[in-house]
C-alpha positions in Angstrom: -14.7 -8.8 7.9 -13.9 -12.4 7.2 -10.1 -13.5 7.8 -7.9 -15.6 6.0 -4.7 -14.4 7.1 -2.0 -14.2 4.6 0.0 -15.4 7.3 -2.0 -18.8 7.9 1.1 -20.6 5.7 3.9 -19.3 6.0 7.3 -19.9 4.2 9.4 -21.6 7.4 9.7 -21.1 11.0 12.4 -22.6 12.8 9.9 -22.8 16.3 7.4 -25.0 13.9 6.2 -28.4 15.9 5.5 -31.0 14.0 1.8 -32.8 13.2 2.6 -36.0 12.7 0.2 -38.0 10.8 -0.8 -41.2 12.2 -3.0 -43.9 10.0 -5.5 -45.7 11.7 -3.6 -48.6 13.9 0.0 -47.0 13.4 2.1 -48.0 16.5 3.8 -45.4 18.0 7.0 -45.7 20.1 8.4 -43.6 22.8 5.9 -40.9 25.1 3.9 -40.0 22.3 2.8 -44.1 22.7 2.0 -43.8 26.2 0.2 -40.7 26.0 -1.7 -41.7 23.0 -2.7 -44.8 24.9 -3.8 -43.2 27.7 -6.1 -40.8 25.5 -7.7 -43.1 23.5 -5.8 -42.2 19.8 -6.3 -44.8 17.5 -5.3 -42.7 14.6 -9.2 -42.3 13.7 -9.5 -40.1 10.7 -9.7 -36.5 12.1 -8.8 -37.0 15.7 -6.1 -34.5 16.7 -3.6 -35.1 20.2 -1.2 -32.7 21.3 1.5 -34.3 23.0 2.9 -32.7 26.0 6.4 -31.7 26.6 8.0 -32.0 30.3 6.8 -28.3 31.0 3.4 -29.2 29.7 3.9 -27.2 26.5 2.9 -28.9 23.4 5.7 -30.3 21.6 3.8 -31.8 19.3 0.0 -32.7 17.7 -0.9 -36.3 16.7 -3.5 -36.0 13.4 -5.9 -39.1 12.7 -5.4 -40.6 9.3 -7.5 -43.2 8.8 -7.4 -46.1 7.2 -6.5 -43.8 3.8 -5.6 -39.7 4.6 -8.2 -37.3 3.3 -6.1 -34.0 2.9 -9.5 -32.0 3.4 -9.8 -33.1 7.1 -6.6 -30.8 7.7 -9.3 -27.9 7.2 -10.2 -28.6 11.2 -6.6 -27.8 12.0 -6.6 -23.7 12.6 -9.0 -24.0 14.4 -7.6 -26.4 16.9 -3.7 -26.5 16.9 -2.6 -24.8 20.1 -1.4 -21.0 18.5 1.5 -21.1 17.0 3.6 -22.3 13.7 3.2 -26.6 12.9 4.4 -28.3 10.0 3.0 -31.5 8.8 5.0 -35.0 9.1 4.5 -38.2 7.8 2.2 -36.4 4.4 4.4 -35.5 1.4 3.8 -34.4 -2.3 0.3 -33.6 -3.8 -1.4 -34.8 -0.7 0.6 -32.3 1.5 -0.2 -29.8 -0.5 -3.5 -30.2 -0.7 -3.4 -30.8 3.2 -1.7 -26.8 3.7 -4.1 -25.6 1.2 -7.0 -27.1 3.2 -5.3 -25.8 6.1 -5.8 -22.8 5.0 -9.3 -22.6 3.7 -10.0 -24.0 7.6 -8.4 -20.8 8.9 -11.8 -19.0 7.4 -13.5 -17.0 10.1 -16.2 -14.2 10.0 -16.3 -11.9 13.1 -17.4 -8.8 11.3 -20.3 -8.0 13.9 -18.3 -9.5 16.9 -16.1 -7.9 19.1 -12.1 -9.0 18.5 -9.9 -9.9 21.2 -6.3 -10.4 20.0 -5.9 -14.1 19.8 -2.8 -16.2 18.6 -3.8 -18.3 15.7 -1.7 -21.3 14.4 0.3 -21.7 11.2 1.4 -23.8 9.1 4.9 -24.2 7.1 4.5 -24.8 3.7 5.6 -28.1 2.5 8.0 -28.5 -0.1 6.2 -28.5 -3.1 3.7 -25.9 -2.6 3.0 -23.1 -4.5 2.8 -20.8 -1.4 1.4 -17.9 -3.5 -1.0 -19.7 -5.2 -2.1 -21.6 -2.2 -2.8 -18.1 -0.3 -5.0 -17.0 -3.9 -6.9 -20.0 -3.8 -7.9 -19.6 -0.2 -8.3 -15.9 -0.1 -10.8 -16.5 -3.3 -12.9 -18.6 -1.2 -12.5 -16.7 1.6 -14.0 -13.4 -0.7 -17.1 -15.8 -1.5 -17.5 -17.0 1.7 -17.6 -13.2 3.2 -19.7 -12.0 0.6 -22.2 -14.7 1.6 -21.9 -14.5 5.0 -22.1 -10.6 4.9 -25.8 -9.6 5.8 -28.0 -8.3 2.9 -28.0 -5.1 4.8 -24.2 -4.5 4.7 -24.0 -6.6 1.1 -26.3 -5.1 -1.7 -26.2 -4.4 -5.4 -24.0 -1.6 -4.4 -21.5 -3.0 -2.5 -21.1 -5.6 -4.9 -20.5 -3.3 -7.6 -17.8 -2.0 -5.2 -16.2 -5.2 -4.7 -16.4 -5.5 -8.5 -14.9 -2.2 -9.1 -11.9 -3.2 -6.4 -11.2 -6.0 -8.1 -10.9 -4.7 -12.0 -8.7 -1.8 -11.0 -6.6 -4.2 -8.8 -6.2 -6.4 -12.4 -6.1 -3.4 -14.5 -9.5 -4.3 -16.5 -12.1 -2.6 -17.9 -15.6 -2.2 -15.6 -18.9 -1.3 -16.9 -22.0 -0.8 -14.7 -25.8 -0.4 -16.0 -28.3 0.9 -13.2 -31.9 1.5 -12.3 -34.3 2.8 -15.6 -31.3 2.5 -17.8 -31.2 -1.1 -17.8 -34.6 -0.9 -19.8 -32.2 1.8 -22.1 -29.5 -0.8 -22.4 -31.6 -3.7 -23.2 -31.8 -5.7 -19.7 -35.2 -5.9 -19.2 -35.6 -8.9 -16.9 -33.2 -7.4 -14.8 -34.8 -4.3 -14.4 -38.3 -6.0 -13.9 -37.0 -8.5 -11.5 -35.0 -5.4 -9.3 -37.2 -2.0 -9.6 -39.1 -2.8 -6.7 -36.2 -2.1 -4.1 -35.3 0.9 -2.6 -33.3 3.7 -4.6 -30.5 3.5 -3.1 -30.5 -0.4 -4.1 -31.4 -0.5 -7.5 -30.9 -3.2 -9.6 -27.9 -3.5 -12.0 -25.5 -5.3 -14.4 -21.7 -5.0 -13.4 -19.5 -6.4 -16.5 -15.8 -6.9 -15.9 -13.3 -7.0 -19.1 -9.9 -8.2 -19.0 -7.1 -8.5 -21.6 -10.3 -8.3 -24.3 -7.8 -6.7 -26.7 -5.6 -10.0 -26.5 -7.8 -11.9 -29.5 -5.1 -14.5 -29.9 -6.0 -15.3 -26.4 -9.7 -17.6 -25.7 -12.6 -15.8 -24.3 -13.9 -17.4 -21.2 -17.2 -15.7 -19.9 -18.0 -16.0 -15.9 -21.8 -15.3 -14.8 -23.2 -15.0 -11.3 -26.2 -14.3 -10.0 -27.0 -12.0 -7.4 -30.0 -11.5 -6.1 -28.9 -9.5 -2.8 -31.8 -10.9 -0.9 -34.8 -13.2 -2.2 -38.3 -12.0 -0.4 -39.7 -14.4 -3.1 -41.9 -11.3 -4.3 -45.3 -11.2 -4.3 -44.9 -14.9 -4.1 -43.4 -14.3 -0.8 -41.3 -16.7 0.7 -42.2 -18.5 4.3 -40.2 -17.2 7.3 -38.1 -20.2 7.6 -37.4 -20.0 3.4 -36.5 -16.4 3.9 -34.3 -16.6 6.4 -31.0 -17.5 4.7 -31.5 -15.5 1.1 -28.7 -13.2 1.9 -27.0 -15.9 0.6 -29.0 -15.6 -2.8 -26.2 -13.6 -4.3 -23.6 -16.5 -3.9 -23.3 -17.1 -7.7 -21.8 -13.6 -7.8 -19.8 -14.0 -5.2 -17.9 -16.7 -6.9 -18.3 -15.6 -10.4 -16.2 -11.9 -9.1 -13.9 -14.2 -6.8 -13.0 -17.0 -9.7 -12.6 -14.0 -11.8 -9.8 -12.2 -9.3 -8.2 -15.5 -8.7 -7.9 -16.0 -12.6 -6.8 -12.8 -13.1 -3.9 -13.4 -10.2 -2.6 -15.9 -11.7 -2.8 -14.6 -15.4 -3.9 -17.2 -16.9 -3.7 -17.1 -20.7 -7.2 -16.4 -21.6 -9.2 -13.1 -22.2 -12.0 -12.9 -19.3 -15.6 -11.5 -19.3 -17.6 -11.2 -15.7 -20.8 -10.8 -15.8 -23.4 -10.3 -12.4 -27.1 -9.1 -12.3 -27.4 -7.8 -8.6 -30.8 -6.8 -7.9 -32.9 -7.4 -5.1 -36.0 -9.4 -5.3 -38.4 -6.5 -3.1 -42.1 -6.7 -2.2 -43.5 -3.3 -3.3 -46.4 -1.6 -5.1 -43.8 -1.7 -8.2 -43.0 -5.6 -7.6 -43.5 -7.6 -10.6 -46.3 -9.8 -11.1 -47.1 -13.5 -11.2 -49.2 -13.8 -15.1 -46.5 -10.4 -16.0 -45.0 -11.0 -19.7 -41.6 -9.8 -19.0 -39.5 -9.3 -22.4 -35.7 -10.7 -22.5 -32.3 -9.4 -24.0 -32.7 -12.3 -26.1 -35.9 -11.2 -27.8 -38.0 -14.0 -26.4 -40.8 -13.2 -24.4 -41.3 -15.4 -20.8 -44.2 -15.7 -18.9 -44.4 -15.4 -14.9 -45.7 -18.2 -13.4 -43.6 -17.4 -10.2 -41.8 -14.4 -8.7 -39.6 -16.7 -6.8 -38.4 -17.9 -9.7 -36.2 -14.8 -10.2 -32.9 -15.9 -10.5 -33.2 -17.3 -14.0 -35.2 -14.3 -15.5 -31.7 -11.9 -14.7 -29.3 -15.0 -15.6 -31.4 -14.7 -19.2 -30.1 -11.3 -19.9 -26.7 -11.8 -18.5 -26.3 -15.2 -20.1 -27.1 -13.6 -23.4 -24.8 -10.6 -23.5 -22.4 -12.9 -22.6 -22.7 -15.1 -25.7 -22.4 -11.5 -27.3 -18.8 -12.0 -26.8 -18.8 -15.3 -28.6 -16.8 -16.5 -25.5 -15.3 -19.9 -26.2 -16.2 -21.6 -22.6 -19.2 -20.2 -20.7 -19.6 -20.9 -16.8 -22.5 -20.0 -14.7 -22.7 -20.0 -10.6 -26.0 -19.4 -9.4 -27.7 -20.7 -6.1 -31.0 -21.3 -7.9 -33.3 -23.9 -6.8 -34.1 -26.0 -3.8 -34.6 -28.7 -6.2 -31.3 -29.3 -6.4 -31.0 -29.3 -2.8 -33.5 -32.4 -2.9 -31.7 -34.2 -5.3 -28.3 -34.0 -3.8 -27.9 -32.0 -1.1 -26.2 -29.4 0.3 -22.9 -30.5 -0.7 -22.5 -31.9 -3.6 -24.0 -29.2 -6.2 -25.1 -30.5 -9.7 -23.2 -29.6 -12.9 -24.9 -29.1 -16.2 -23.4 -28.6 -19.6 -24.2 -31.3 -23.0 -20.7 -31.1 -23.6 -19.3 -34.4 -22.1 -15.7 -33.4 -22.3 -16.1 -30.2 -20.2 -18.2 -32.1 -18.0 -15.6 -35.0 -17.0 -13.1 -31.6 -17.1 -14.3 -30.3 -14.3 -15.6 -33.7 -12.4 -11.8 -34.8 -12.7 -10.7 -31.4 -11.4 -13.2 -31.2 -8.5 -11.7 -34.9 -7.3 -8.5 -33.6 -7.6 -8.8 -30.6 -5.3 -11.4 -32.0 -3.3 -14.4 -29.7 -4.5 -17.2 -32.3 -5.6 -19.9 -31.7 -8.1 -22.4 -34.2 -10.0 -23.5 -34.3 -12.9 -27.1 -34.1 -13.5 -28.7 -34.3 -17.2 -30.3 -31.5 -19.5 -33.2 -33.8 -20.3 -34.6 -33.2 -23.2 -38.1 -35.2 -22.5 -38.6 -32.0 -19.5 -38.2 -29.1 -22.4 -41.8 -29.0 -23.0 -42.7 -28.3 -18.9 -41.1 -24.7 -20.0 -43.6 -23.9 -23.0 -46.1 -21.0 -22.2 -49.8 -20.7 -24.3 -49.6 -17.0 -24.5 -45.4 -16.3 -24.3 -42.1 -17.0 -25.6 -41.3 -19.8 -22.4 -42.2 -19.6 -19.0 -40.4 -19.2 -16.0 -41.8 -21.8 -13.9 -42.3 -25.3 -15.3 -45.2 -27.2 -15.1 -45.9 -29.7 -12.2 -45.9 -32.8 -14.8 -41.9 -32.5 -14.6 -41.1 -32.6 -11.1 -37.1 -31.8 -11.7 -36.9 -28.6 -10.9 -33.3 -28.1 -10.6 -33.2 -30.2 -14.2 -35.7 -28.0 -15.9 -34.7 -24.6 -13.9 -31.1 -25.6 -16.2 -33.2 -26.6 -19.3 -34.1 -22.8 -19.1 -31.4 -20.9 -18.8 -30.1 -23.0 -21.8 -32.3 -21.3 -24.2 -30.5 -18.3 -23.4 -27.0 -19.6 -23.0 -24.0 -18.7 -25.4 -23.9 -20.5 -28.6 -20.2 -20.2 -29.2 -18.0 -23.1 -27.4 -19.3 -24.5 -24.3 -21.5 -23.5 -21.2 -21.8 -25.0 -17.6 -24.4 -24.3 -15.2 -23.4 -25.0 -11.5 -26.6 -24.8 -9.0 -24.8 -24.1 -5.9 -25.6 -24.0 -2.7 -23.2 -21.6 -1.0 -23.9 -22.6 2.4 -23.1 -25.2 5.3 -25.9 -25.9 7.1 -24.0 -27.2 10.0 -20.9 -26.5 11.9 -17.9 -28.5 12.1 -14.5 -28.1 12.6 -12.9 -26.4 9.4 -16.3 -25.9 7.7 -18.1 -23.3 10.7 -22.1 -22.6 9.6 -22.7 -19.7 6.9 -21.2 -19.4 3.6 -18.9 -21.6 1.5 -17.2 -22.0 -1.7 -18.4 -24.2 -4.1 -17.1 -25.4 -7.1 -14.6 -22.5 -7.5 -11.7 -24.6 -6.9 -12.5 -27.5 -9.0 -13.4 -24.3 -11.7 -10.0 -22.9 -11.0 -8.1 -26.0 -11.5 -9.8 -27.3 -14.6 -9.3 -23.9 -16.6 -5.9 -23.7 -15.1 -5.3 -27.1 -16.4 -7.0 -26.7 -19.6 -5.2 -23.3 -20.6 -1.9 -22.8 -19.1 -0.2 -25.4 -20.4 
């Protein structure tokens, strides 16, 4: 299992040696001058020293500044601090807060499948300031993404994320509904069920819906919806070898949907709080769905399949609808969705969509305040018409003319988003493709901290 050890910050240790932060060109007096001279420490952002003592213990750790500190680069710390407990000098206020937090999200590690010798780790003090428990919620939800991610499709399917589901509501006291296999068609999910009968049995598809403090009607209704297609063959438009290889992570909207949830139920925020996840399975099978199918929707309207690798939207229709049947006031949606969006920004940096301007500079600010970037990309009207179908309702792939995929991908799930308050779509990527101190290869949490911070700023007040 993944680790982020509730110990990683820790209250105070009287053994701590400090991490002195040192901005690019700082001069530095005594032995820690000589022996950064001798290294080669400039105080380049994210270099790291440790100083020596006389027994050749480290007495302490030189961190690179830069010309202007960047609290995420403390992520790289766990990972290389000698074991043992640090605190952090020369950093104070916000920026040394965010600096333990990052510390701790840093301390992430997956060795579920690896044999685990014991090993010291290192640990930080909390800095005055902090919010230790909050700290260790926020980095423990993106540690539960991250796993979920990172777990193999084998070891992580519709089932076990109905258990992880279940965990969490009965940890938070809230209600948990689960729809499965031929009753979906009974319960009115029918792009779910067309998008997940083709798996095994044993991994049928379902709809896992999480209530909390739904009694509380004084209280706003905010709605959380994740995708979770436990693994993506593409269907009978199968996916290349090299596209395949990674869809384990095609459940990652779920992942963060169920870990933004827990963390917003830890904290109890003032809000009433809908989950909602489609996990299925996108199978290749003599049952598989069809490209030219006419698959009908929760909604009522009708969508042509152009693709079968477009499946993530078809289940995000029928969850995105039942959620507006809560008339939530704020709707977000995680959902790794296209590789459009991918070719637009990148792997990190996932694009936002929502026409409501003041949610979207909400949740901008909030993701430059924590360090959890997203963009804004537009719901362009002019692209609506890529999604009309001759013979259906809309279509699930859009026509070639529009090029935007990611854009138009959005444009779709719109027709089916809530009408009550406002609704985000985040088109996440849930996934470093390359390793670096603090951020190792596999799964990551996107945009669940910015989330976090923007309803925690816009409702506990």
């Amino acid at each position: 299992m993944s680790v982020v050890h509730s110990d990683l910050l820790i209250a105070a240790s009287d053994a701590a040696r400090p991490v002195r932060l040192v901005a690019q060109g700082q001069g530095l007096i005594g032995k820690a001058a000589a022996w950064a001279e001798a290294n080669g420490f400039t105080g380049k952002t994210g270099q790291l020293l440790i100083v020596p003592s006389d027994d050749g213990a480290a007495s302490e750790a030189l961190f690179g500044a830069g010309e202007t500190f960047d609290p995420l680069t403390a992520r790289s710390l766990p990972t290389r601090l000698p074991a043992g407990d640090w605190r952090l000098e020369g950093v104070e206020g916000e920026a040394a807060s965010q600096a333990a937090l990052a510390f701790a999200l840093g301390g992430y590690l997956f060795d579920r499948y690896k044999a685990r010798p014991e090993r010291g780790r290192a640990r930080l003090v909390a800095p005055a300031g902090l919010d230790l428990a909050e700290a260790l919620n926020i980095a423990a939800a993106a540690a539960l993404a991250r796993e979920m991610v990172d777990t193999p499709a084998a070891d992580m399917g519709p089932l076990q994320i109905e258990t992880i589901a279940r965990e969490i509501a009965e940890a938070a006291d809230a209600t948990l509904a689960v729809t499965t296999g031929d009753a979906l068609l009974e319960e009115n999910y029918p792009a779910v069920h067309a998008v997940g009968r083709a798996a095994a049995p044993h991994r049928a598809p379902r709809v896992i819906e999480l209530g909390w403090k739904l009694d509380r009607t004084d209280l706003p209704l905010v709605a959380l919806v994740g995708k979770g297609v436990v693994f993506d063959t593409g269907g009978l438009d199968l996916k290349p070898a090299a596209g395949m290889r990674n869809m384990k992570k095609d459940m990652g909207g779920s992942a963060h949907a169920l870990a933004l949830g827990r963390l917003i139920m830890r904290a109890d925020l003032p809000v009433r709080l809908v989950v909602l996840v489609a996990a299925v399975e996108n199978a290749v099978s003599a049952d598989a769905f069809r490209p030219g199918d006419i698959l009908n929707s929760r909604k009522g309207l009708t969508i042509e399949v152009g693709n079968t690798d477009a499946e993530g939207r078809l289940i995000l229709a029928d969850i995105l609808t039942r959620a507006g049947e809560h008339e939530p006031d704020l709707t977000l949606d995680f959902a790794t969705l296209t590789g459009a969006a991918r070719m637009a920004l990148g792997p990190e940096l996932p694009p936002l969509y929502t026409d409501d301007d003041a949610l979207a500079e909400g949740i901008l600010s909030a993701g430059r305040a924590v360090g959890d970037p997203l963009w804004r990309m537009p719901l362009w009207a002019g692209y609506r018409a890529s999604l009309d179908s001759e013979i259906a309702d809309v279509k699930n792939d859009s026509a070639a003319w529009a090029q935007a995929g990611s854009v138009t991908a959005a444009l779709f799930l719109q027709k089916f988003a809530p009408t009550t308050g406002s609704w985000a779509h985040m088109d996440i990527f849930a996934w470093n493709p390359r390793a670096r101190p603090g951020w190792p290869e596999g799964g990551e949490a996107q945009a669940l901290r910015a989330c976090y911070r923007y309803l925690r700023d816009r409702f506990a007040q």
